[in-house]
N, C-alpha and C positions, 0 to 999 in steps of 0.2 A: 461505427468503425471509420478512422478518415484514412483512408487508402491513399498515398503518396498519387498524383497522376501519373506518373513514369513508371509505378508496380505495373510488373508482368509477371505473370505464371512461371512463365521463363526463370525469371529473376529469382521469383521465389524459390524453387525448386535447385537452384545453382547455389542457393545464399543470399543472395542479393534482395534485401528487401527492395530496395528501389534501380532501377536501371538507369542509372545518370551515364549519361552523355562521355566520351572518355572512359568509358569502363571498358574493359578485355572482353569480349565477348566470346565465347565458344563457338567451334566449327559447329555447323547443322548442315545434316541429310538433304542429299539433293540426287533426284531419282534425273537417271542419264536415257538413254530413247533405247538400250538392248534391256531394259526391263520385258519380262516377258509380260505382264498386264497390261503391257504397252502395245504388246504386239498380238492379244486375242487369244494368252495363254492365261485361263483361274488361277494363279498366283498371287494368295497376300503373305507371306512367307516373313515379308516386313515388318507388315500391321500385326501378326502376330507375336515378332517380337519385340516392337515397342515396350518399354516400360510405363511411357509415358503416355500412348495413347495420341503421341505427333502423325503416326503415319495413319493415313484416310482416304480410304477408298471413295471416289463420286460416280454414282449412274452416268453411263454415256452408252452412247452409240459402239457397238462392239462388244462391252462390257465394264466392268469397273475401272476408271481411272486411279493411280496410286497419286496423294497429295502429301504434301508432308506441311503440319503446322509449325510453320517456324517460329511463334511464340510459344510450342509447350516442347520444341525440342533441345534436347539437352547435348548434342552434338556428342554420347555415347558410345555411337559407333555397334550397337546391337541388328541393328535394319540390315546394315551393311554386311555384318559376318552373318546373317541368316540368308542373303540373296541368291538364290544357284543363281543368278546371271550375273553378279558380281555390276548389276548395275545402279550399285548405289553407292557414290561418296563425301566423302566431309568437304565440307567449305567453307571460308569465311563467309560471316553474315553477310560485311557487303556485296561479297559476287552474288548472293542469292535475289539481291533486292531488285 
């Protein structure tokens, strides 16, 4: 299989067999600091409603950390309307990077 170098998950999953440079990209999730995971409340409210499997929780000190993979997120907007803290929003890719 010769996989473009530029395929991403992302791409794939949007259409895009290859992600060239100059392409549109979709907003992705970006978790804001009134997350309650953030603040030592068991909330994955997110991660459960990814479709995609972007949002991910990391072991840490306090408890689980909420991450979002921004190569398998489809900028959706599911994470978002699941959050009771209402703190998760769309962004362009570049602000995320």
């Amino acid at each position: 299989m010769d996989d473009a170098p530029h395929s991403t998950r992302r791409g794939f999953l949007l259409g895009r067999i290859n992600g060239k440079a100059g392409e549109e990209q979709p907003p992705v999730a970006v978790i804001q600091q009134s997350c309650f995971a953030l603040r030592g409340v068991a909330c994955m409210s997110c991660r459960d409603a990814c479709p995609t499997g972007a949002v991910r929780f990391e072991l840490a000190l306090g408890g689980a950390r909420p991450k979002i993979q921004t190569d398998s997120c489809t900028g959706c907007g599911d994470c978002s309307r699941a959050c009771p803290a209402d703190a998760i929003r769309l962004s362009e890719p570049e602000e995320v990077a």
